[in-house]
C-alpha positions, 0 to 999 in steps of 0.5 A, a space after each residue: 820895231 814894228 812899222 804901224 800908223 795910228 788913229 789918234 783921233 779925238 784919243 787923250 795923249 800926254 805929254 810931260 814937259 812944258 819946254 820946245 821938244 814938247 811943244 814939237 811933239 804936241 803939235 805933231 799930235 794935234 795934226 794928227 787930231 789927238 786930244 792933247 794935256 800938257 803936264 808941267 808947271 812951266 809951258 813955252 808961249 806957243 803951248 800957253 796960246 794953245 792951252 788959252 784957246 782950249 785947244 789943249 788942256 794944261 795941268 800946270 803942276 809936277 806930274 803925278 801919277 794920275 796924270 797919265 789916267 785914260 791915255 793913250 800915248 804917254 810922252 815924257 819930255 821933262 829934263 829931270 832923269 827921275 821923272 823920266 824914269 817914273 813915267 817910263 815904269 808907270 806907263 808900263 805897268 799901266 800898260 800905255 805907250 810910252 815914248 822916253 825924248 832924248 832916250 831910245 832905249 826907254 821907249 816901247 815906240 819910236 816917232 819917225 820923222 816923216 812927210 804928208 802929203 795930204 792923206 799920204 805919209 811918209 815914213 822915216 825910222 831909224 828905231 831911234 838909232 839916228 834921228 839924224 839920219 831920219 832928218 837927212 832922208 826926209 829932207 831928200 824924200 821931200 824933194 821927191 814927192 811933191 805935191 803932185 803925189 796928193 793929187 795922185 792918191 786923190 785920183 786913185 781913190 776916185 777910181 777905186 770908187 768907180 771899181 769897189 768891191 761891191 762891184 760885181 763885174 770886177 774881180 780883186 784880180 781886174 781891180 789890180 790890173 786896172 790899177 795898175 794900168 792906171 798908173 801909168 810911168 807918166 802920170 806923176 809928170 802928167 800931173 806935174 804939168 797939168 795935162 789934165 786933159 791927158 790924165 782924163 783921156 787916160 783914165 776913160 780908156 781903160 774904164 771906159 767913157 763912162 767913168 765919172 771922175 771929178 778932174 776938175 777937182 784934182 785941178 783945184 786940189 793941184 
């Protein structure tokens, strides 16, 4: 399998199946900002709420092939073995991904467990061998990377602002060796423990006491 984040802002993905794996797959979907439709004559209370506010579109009806026009991501999770395979063929002969619930074999992408904080994600796949296993490793990651792990990508987007590639003193080379030096073995606890001042005295020593960073953002963020 090939590792790779999408951008399914605003993009039509459709899931079919009213029951609880389809109402986990569409609010993955929906944080990720997708335009979601829901195939099924059926839909558990949370996606009839959904679908009452506008926040997704529910075609309360057995899937037809023309549900899957326009869309993106195809998501079959119905309980009927037919239908299942039906939309698996018709994904592929229209050219769509297309992921199969409870089936790894039948899907030509895999939805890996995965943790966000904030911008950051991480990710956890086992090519569908053992969501299991992709559950264990992500109960450990989460307790690895807290929240402080937002506040540092927070901060290092600052800094590639202050260094960007329209800066003409700076080489990609410099721009490396700052980063580097940036991420210093204590800044994760530095952040952890809200030595700010720390992080601040750190950050201007190597670019200088110039540099315009908003710490005081990265507090409130924290």
């Amino acid at each position: 399998m090939y590792p790779v984040s999408l951008d399914i802002g605003g993009k039509l993905c459709v899931v079919i199946g009213g029951g609880s794996v389809a109402e986990r797959k569409v609010k993955g979907l929906l944080e990720s900002g997708a335009f979601v439709r829901v195939i099924s004559p059926e839909a558990t209370e949370e996606l009839s709420v959904l679908a009452q506010s506008g926040i997704i579109e529910w075609r309360k009806k057995s899937y037809t092939y023309d549900d899957l026009e326009r869309a993106f991501l195809v998501f079959a999770a119905t309980d009927d073995r037919e239908v299942q395979d039906l939309i698996f063929r018709q994904a592929e002969e229209n050219g769509q991904l297309v992921n199969m619930a409870d089936d790894p074999d039948c899907c030509n992408f895999h939805v890996p467990a995965s943790i966000r904080r904030g911008d950051l994600t991480l990710a956890i796949s086992t090519s569908g061998k053992s969501p299991a296993v992709a559950a264990l490793i992500r109960k450990k990651l989460d307790k690895e990377f807290g929240p402080e792990y937002e506040t540092l990508l927070h901060l290092m987007s600052l800094v590639r602002e202050q260094t960007g590639s329209d800066s003409e003193s700076l080489s990609q080379a410099d721009r490396k060796k700052i980063y580097k030096k940036i991420l210093h073995q204590d800044i994760i606890e530095w952040i952890k423990t809200s030595q700010f001042s720390k992080l601040q005295e750190h950050v201007q020593e190597i670019l200088g006491a110039d540099a315009d960073l908003d710490i005081n953002k990265l507090k409130l963020d924290n």
